[in-house]
C-alpha positions in Angstrom: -32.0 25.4 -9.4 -30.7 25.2 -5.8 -30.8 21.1 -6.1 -29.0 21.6 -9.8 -26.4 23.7 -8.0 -26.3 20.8 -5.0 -25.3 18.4 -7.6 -22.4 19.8 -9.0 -21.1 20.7 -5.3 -21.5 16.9 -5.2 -20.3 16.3 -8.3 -17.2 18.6 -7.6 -16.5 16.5 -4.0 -16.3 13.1 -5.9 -14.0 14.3 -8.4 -11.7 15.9 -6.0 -11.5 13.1 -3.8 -11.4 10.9 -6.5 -8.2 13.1 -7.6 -7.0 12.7 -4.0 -7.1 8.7 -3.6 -5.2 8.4 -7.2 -2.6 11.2 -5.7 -2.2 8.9 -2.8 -1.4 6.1 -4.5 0.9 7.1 -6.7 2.8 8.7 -3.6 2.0 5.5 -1.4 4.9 3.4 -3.7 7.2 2.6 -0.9 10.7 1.0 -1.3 11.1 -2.2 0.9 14.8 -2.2 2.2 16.9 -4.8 4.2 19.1 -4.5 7.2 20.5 -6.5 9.1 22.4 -6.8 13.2 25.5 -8.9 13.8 27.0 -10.3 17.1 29.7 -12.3 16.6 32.2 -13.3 13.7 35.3 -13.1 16.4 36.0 -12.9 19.8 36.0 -8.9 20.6 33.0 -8.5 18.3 30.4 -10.2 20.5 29.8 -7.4 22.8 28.8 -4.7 20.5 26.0 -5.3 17.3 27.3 -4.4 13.8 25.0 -2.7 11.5 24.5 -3.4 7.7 22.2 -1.7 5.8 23.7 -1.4 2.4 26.4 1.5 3.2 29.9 1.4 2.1 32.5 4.1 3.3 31.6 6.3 0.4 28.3 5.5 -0.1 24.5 5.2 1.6 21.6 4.5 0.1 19.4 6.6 2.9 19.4 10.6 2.4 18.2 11.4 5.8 21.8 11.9 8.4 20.2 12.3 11.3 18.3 8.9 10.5 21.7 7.8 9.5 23.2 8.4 12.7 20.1 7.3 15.1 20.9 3.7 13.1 24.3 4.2 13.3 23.9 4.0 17.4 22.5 0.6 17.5 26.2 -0.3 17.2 26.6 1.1 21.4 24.0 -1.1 22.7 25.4 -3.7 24.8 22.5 -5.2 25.5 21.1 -7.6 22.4 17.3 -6.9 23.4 17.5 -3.5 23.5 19.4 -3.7 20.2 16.3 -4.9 19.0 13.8 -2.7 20.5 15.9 0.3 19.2 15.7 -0.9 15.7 12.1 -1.7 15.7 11.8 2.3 17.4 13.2 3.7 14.2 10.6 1.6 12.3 12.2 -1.4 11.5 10.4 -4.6 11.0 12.0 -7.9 12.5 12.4 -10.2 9.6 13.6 -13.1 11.2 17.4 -14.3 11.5 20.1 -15.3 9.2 22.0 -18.6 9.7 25.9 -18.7 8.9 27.4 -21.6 8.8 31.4 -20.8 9.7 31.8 -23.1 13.0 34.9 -21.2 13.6 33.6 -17.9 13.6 30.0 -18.1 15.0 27.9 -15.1 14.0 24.5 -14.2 14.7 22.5 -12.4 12.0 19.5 -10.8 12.3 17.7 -9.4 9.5 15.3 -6.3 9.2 13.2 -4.5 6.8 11.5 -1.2 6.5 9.8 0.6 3.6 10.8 4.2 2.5 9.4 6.6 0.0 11.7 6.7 -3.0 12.9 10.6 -1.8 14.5 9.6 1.4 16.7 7.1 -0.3 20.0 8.5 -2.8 18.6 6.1 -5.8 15.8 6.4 -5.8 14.6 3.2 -6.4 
């Protein structure tokens, strides 16, 4: 009887971790969303980046704040490649750049992404 008793302790573990890995998946569906840097556009703006990822003034799509304003910083770095390093600190994944084609007003774009579990962002989805 001990082995009878062995096999539903066994029995038991698989369906619990089986439980687990379904569990984890469903909370594993991360939201992929875009940002991107810009130097450029007209004279005065080419020493700081400007940051884009989605805001308005009345609205964000990220809940966290203090995320908000770590991201919001990028915009004080003078320096381009620091810029970048920042970003990809605050898990951002280079994406590649953006060409614009204004001759007039030369900008440089450069776009990230970074994948978020649906609670940290206001929709959601």
């Amino acid at each position: 009887s001990n082995t009878k008793i062995m096999n539903y302790k066994s029995l038991a573990m698989i369906v619990l971790l089986s439980l687990v890995f379904i569990y984890r998946s469903h909370a594993q569906e991360k939201i992929k969303k875009f940002c991107t840097i810009s130097y450029g556009g007209n004279y005065s703006l080419w020493r700081n980046p400007r940051i884009d990822y989605g805001q308005t003034k009345r609205y964000t799509p990220l809940k966290d704040s203090v995320f908000i304003q770590k991201l919001n910083r990028v915009e004080a770095i003078e320096n381009f490649v620091q810029a970048l390093n920042y970003m990809t600190e605050l898990g951002w994944k280079y994406e590649g750049n953006i060409p614009l084609a204004d001759p007039s007003r030369p900008e440089f774009r450069v776009l990230f992404s970074r994948d978020f579990d649906p609670a940290e962002l206001t929709e959601g989805k």
